[in-house]
py3Dmol code that shows the C-alpha trace and the ligand (Angstrom):
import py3Dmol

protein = """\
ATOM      1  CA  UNK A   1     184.130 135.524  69.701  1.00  0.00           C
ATOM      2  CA  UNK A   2     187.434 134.030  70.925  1.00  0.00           C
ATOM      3  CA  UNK A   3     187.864 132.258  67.526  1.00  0.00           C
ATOM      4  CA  UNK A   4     187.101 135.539  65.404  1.00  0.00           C
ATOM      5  CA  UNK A   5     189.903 137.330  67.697  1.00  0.00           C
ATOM      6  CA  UNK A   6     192.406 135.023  66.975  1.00  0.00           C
ATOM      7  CA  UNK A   7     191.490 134.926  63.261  1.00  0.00           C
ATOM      8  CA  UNK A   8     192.286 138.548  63.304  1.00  0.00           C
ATOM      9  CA  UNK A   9     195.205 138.153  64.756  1.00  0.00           C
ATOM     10  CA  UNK A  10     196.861 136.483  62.403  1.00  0.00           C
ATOM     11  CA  UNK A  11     195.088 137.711  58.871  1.00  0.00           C
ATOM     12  CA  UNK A  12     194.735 141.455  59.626  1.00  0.00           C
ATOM     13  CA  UNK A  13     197.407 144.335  60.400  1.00  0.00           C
ATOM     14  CA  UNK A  14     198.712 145.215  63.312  1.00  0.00           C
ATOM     15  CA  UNK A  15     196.675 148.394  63.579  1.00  0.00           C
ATOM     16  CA  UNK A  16     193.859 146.964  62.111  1.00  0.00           C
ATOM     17  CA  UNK A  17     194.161 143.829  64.779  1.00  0.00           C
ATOM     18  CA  UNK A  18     193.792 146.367  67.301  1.00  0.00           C
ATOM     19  CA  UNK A  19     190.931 148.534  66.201  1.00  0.00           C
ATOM     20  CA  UNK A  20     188.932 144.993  65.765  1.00  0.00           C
ATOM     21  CA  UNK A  21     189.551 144.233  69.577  1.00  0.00           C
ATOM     22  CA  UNK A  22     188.611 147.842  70.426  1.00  0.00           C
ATOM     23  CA  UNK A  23     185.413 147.489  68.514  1.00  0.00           C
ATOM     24  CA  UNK A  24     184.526 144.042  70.203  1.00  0.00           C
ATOM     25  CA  UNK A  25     185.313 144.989  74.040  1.00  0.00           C
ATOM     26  CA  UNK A  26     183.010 148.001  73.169  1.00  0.00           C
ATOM     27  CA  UNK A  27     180.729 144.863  71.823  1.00  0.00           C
ATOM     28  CA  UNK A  28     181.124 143.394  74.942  1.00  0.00           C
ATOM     29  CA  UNK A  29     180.366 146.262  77.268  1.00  0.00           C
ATOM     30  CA  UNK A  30     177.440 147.074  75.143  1.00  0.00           C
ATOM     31  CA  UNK A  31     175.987 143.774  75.388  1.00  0.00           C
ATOM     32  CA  UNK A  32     176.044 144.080  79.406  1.00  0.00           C
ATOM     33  CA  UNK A  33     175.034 147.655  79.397  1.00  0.00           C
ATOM     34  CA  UNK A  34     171.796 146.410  77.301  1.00  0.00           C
ATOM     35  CA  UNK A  35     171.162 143.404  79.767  1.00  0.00           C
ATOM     36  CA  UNK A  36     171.399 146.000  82.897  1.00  0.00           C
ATOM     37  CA  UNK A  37     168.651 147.976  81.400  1.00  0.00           C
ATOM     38  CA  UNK A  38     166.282 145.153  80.761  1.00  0.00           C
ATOM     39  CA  UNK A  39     166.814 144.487  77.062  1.00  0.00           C
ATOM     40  CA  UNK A  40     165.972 140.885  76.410  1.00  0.00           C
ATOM     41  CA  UNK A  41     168.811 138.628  75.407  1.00  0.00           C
ATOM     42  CA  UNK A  42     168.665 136.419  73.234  1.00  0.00           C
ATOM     43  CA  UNK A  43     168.357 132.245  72.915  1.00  0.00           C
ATOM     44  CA  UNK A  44     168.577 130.214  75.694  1.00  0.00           C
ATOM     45  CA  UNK A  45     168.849 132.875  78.614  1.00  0.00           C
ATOM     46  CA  UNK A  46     166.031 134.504  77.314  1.00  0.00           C
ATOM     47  CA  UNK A  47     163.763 131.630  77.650  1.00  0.00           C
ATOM     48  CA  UNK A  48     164.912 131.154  80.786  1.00  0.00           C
ATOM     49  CA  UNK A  49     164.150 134.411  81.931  1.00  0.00           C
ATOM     50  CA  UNK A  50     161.141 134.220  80.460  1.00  0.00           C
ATOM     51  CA  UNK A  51     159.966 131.555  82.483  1.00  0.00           C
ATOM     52  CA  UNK A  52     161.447 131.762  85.468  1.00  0.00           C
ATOM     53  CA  UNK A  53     163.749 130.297  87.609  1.00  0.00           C
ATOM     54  CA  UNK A  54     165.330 127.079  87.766  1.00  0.00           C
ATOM     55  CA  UNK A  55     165.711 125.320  91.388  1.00  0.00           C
ATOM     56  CA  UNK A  56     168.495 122.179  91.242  1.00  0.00           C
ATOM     57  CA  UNK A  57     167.773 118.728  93.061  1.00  0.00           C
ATOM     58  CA  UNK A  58     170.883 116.589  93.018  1.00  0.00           C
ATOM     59  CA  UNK A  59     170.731 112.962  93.220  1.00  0.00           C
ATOM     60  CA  UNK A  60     173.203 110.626  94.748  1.00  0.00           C
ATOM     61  CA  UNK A  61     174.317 107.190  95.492  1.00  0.00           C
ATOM     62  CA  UNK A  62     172.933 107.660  99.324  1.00  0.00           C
ATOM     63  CA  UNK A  63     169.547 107.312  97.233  1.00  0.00           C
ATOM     64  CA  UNK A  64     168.319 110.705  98.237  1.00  0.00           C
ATOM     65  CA  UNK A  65     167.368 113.616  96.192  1.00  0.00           C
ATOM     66  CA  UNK A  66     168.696 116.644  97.900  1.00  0.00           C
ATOM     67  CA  UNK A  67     166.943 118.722  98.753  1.00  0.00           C
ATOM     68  CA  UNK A  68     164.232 116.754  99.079  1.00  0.00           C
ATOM     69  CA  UNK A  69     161.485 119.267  98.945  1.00  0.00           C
ATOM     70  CA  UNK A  70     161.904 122.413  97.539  1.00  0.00           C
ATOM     71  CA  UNK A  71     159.557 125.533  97.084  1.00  0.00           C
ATOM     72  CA  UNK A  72     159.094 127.319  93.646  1.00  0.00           C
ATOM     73  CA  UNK A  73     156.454 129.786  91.707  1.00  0.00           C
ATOM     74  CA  UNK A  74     154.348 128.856  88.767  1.00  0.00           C
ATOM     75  CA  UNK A  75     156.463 128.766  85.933  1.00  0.00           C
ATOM     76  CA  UNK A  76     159.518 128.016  87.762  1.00  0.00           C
ATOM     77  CA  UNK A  77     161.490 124.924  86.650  1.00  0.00           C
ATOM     78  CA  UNK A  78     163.269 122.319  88.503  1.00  0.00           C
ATOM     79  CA  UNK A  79     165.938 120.363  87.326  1.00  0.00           C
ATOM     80  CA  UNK A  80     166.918 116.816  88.451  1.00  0.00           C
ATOM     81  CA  UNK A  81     171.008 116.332  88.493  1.00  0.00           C
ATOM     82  CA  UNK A  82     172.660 112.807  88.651  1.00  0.00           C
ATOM     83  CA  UNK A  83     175.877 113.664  89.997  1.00  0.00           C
ATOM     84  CA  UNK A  84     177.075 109.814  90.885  1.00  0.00           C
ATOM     85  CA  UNK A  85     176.895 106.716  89.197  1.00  0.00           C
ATOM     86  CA  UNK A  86     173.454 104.891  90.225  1.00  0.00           C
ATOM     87  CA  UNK A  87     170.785 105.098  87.744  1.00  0.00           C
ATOM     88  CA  UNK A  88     167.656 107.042  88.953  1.00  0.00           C
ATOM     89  CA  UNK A  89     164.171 108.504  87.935  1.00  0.00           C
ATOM     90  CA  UNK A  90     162.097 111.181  88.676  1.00  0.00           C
ATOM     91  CA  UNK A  91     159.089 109.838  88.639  1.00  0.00           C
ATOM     92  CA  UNK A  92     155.444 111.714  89.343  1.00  0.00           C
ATOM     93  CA  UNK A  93     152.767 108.939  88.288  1.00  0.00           C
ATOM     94  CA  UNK A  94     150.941 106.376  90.501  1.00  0.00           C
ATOM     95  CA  UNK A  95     150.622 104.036  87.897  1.00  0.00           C
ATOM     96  CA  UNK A  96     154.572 103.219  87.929  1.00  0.00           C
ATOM     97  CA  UNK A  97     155.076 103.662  92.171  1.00  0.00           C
ATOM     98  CA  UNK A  98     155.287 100.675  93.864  1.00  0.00           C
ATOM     99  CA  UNK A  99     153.399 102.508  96.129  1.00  0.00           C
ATOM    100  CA  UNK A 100     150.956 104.722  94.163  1.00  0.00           C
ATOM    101  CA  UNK A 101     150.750 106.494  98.022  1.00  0.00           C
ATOM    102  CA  UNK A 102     154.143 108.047  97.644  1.00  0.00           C
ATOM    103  CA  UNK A 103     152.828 110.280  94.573  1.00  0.00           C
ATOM    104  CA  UNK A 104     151.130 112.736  94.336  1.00  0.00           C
ATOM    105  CA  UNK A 105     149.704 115.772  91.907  1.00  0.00           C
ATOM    106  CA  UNK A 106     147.097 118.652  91.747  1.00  0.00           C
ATOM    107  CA  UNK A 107     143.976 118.063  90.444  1.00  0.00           C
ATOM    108  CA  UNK A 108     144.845 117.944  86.080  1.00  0.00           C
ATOM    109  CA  UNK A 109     148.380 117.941  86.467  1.00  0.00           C
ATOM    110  CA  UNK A 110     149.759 115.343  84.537  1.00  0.00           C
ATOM    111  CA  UNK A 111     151.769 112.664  85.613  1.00  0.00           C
ATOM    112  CA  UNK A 112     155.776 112.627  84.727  1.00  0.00           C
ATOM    113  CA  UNK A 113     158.480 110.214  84.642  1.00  0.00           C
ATOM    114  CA  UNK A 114     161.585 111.012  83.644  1.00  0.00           C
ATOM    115  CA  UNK A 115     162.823 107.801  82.197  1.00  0.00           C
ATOM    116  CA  UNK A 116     166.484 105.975  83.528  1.00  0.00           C
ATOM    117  CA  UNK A 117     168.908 109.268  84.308  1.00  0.00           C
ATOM    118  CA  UNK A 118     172.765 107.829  84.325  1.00  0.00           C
ATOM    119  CA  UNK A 119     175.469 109.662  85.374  1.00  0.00           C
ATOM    120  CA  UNK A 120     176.087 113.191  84.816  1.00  0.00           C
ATOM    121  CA  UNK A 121     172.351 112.998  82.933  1.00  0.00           C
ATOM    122  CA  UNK A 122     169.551 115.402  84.115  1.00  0.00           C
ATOM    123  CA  UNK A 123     165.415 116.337  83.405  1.00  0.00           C
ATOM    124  CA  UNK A 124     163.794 119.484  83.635  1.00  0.00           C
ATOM    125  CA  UNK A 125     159.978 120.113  84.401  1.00  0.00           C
ATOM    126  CA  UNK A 126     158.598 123.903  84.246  1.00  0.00           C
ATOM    127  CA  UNK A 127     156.040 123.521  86.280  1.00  0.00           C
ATOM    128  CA  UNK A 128     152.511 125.908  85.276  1.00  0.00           C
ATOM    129  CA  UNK A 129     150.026 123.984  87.897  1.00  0.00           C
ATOM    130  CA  UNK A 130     149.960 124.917  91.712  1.00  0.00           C
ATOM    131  CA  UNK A 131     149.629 122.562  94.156  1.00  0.00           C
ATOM    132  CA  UNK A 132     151.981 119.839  96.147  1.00  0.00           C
ATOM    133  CA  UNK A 133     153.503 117.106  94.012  1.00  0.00           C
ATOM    134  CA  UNK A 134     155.458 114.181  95.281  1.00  0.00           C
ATOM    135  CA  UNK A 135     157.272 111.860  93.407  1.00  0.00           C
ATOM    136  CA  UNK A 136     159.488 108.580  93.561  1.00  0.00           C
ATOM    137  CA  UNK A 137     162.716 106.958  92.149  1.00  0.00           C
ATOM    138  CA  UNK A 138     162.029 104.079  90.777  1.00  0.00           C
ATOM    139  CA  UNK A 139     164.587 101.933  91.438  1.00  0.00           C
ATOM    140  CA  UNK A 140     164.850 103.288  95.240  1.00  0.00           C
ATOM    141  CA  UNK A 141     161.914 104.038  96.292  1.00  0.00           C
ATOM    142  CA  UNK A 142     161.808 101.200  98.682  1.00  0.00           C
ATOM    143  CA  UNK A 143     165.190 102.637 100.228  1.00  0.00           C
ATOM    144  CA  UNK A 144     162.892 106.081 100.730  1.00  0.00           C
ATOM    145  CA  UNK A 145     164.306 107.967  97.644  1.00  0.00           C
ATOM    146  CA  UNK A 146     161.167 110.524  97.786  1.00  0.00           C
ATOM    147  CA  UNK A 147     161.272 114.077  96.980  1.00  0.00           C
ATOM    148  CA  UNK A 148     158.207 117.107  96.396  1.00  0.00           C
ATOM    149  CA  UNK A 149     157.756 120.288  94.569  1.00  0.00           C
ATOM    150  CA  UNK A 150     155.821 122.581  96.051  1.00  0.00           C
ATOM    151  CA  UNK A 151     154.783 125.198  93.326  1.00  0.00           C
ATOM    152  CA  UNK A 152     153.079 127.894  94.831  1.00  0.00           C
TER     153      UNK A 152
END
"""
ligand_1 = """\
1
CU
Cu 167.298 106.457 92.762
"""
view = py3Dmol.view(width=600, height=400)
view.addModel(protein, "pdb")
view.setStyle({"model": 0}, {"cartoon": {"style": "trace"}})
view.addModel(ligand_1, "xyz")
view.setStyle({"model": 1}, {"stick": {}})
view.zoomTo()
view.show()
């Protein structure tokens, strides 16, 4: 939209410059007015709408994921941040733990593991099964890097 301003800015006439921006700001307020009464947007915010929140866990080079537990609905989704430089993984599957104790998942969930997450890198999981699941990091989860969902 910025682009397409510009453009006009420099190809059309002054007074047609101006009606363009008019018409666009009305766009604009439109486009909020139409969110405010429940209209569905459209792509990505729509899906996520759609299906429901999305809780943060941050992970960092004191090997912790913070918060460590957190507390979401059916159909929520949690994403898993890597905001410093130590590789980590989110990890929801006895077969990998070193400890197949420190996971855990309702009856037919299915495991997950998020693979190696580097800096700045981060994995969602929408989570449609109720129940307690605990998970590891890999690589530090003989330091105590644990965390849980609880989806309720
Ligand atoms: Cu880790």
């Amino acid at each position: 939209m910025v682009k397409k301003e510009n453009m006009s800015d420099r190809t059309g006439s002054g007074e047609e410059a101006r009606n363009r921006r008019g018409f666009l700001r009305a766009a604009a307020a439109g486009a909020v007015g139409a969110a405010a009464t429940a209209v569905l947007p459209s792509g990505a915010w729509a899906q996520q709408l759609a299906q429901g929140t999305v809780v943060v866990v941050e992970m960092n080079n004191a090997l912790r994921f913070v918060p460590d537990q957190v507390m979401v609905k059916v159909g929520d989704t949690v994403e898993w941040r890597n905001i410093q430089t130590f590789p980590h993984t989110v990890t929801a599957d006895p077969d990998k733990a070193a400890n197949p104790g420190n996971v855990e998942l309702p009856d037919g969930a299915e495991p997950f593991d998020s693979g190696v997450l580097r800096a700045g890198q981060t994995f969602r999981r929408t989570f449609t099964k109720p129940g307690r699941y605990r998970y590891v990091c890999l690589p530090h989860e003989g330091a105590g890097m644990l965390g849980s969902v609880i989806v309720g």
